[in-house]
KESE-922485 format. One line per 10 residues: their letters; for each residue z, x, y of C-alpha. Coordinates in Angstrom, 3 decimals, always signed. Each point is the difference from the previous one (the first is absolute). Example, Ala and Ser with C-alpha at 12.3 -4.5 7.8 and 13.67 -1.06 7.14 Angstrom:
residues 2
AS = +7.800:+12.300:-4.500 | -0.660:+1.370:+3.440
This chain:
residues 155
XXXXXXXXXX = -35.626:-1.349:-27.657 | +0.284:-3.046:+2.386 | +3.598:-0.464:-1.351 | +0.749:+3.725:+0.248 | -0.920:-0.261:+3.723 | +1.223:-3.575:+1.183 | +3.777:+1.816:-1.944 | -0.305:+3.215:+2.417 | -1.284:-1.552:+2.688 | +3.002:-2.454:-0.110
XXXXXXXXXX = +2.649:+2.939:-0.050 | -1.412:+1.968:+2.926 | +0.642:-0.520:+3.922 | -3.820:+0.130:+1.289 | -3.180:+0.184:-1.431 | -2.782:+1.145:+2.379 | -3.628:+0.694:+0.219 | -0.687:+3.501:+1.327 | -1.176:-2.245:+3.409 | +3.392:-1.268:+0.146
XXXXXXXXXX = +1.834:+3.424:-1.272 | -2.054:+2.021:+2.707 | +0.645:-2.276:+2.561 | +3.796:+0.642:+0.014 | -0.644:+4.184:+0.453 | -2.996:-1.246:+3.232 | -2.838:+1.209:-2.884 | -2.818:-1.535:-1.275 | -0.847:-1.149:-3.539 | -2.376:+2.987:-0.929
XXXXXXXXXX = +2.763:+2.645:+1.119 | +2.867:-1.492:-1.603 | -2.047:+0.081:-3.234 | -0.981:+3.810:+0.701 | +2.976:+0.739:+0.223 | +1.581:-1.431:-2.924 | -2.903:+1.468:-1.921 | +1.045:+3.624:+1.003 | +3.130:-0.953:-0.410 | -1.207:-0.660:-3.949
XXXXXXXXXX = +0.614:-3.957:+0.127 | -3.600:-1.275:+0.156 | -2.935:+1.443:-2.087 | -3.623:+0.957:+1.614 | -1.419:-3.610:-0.593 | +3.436:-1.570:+2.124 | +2.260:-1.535:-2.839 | +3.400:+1.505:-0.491 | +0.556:+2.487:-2.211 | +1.845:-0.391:-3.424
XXXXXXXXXX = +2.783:+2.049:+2.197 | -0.038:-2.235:+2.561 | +0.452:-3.073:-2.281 | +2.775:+1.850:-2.031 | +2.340:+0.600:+3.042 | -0.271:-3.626:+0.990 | -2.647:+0.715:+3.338 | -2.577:-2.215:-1.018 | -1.109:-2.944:-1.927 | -3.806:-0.398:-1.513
XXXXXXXXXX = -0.179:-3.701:+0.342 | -3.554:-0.284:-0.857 | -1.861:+2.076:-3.051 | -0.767:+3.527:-0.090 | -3.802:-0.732:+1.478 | +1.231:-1.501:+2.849 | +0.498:+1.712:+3.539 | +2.486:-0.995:+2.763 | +2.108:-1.880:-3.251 | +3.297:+2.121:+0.918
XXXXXXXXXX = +3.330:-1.245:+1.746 | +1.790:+3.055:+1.366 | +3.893:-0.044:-0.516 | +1.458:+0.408:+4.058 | +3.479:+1.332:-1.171 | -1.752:+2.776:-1.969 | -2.958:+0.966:+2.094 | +2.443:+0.147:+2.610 | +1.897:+2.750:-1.461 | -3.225:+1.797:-0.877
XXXXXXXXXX = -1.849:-0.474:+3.881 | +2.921:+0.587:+2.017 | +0.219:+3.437:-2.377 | -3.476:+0.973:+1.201 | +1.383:-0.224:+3.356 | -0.896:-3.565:+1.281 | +2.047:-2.538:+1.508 | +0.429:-3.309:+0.367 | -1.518:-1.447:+3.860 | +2.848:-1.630:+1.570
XXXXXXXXXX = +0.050:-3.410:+1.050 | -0.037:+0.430:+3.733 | -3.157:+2.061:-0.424 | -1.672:-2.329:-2.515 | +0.767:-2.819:+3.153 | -1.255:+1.944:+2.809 | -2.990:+0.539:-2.162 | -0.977:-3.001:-1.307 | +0.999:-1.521:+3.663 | -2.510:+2.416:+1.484
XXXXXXXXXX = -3.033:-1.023:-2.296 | +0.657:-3.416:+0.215 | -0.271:+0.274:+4.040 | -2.965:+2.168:-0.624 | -2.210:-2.666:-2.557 | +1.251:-2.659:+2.169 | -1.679:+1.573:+3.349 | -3.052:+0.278:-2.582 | -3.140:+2.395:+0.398 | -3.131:-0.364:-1.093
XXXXXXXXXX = +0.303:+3.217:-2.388 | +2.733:-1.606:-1.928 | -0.939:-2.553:-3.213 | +3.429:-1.327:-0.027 | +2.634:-2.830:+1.543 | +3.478:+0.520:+0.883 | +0.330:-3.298:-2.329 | -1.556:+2.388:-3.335 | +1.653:+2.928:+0.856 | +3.661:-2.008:+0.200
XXXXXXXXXX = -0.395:-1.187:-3.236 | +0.780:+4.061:-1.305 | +2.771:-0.366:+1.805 | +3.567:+0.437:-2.411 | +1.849:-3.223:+0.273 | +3.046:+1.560:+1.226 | -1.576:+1.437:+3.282 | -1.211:-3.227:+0.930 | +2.603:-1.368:+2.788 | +0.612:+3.513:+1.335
XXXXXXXXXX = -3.915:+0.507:+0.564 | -0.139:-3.446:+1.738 | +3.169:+0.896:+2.124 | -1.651:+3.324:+1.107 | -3.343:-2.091:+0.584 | +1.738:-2.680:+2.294 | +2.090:+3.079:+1.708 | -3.407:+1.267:+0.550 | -1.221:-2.588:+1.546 | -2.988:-0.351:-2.551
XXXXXXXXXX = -0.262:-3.557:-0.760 | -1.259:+0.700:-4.174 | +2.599:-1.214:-2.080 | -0.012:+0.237:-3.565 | +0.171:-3.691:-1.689 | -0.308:-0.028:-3.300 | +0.698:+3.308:-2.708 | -0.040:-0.699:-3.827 | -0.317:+3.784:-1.539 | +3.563:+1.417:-0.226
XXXXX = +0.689:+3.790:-0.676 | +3.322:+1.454:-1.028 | +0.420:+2.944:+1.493 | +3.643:-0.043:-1.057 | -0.755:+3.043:-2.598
């Protein structure tokens, strides 16, 4: 199996967890999985279905018992999401957003658990100098310093 996968994995363009995968489409985790299960591509317990892995969608990279084990294929779930009628968020909105939380956290309130610094650190490599552009245009003086998770949202 691990050779199976680590083959696959090595032919296709982006692997993603449904965090990752949802986060391209502005969804969360639990309704990019809903909808790939009514879609038929994940079974009631959240692994893909034996459809799912035929077409190429999904990898198990864990063993049948295990939950949250699956890689999602972006190329294919693309074709299948954008088919159900959702779209991509462009990068100018993903900006403005991200810019807009950032100012938010960094302002803080006392109902909020969380720092600018934590919240950054979701933040997709590749919006990193825009958001600290819009944050100096802004006048906000939060800059983002230091991001090590990288999403490819090139799909």
């Amino acid at each position: 199996m691990a050779v199976f996968v680590s083959n696959l994995m090595a032919n296709s363009e982006a692997w993603l967890s449904l965090t990752d995968l949802g986060r391209i489409y502005g969804i969360s985790a639990i309704h990019c999985g809903k909808t790939l299960k009514q879609q038929g591509w994940r079974d009631q317990h959240g692994r893909p279905t034996p459809n799912a892995l035929q077409v190429g969608a999904a990898v198990s990279t864990g063993n049948q018992n295990d939950f949250g084990t699956a890689l999602w294929n972006a190329k294919v779930c693309k074709a299948l999401l954008e088919k159900t009628g959702y779209q991509p968020i462009r990068k100018s909105i993903q900006i403005k957003q991200w810019v807009q939380l950032l100012e938010a956290l960094e302002e803080g309130s006392p109902s909020i658990n969380t720092t600018a610094e934590q919240m950054a650190e979701e933040l997709p490599r590749e919006l990193v100098v825009d958001v600290n552009n819009q944050l100096a245009a802004r006048g906000c003086s939060f800059r983002i310093k230091n991001n090590k998770k990288v999403y490819n949202y090139s799909a």
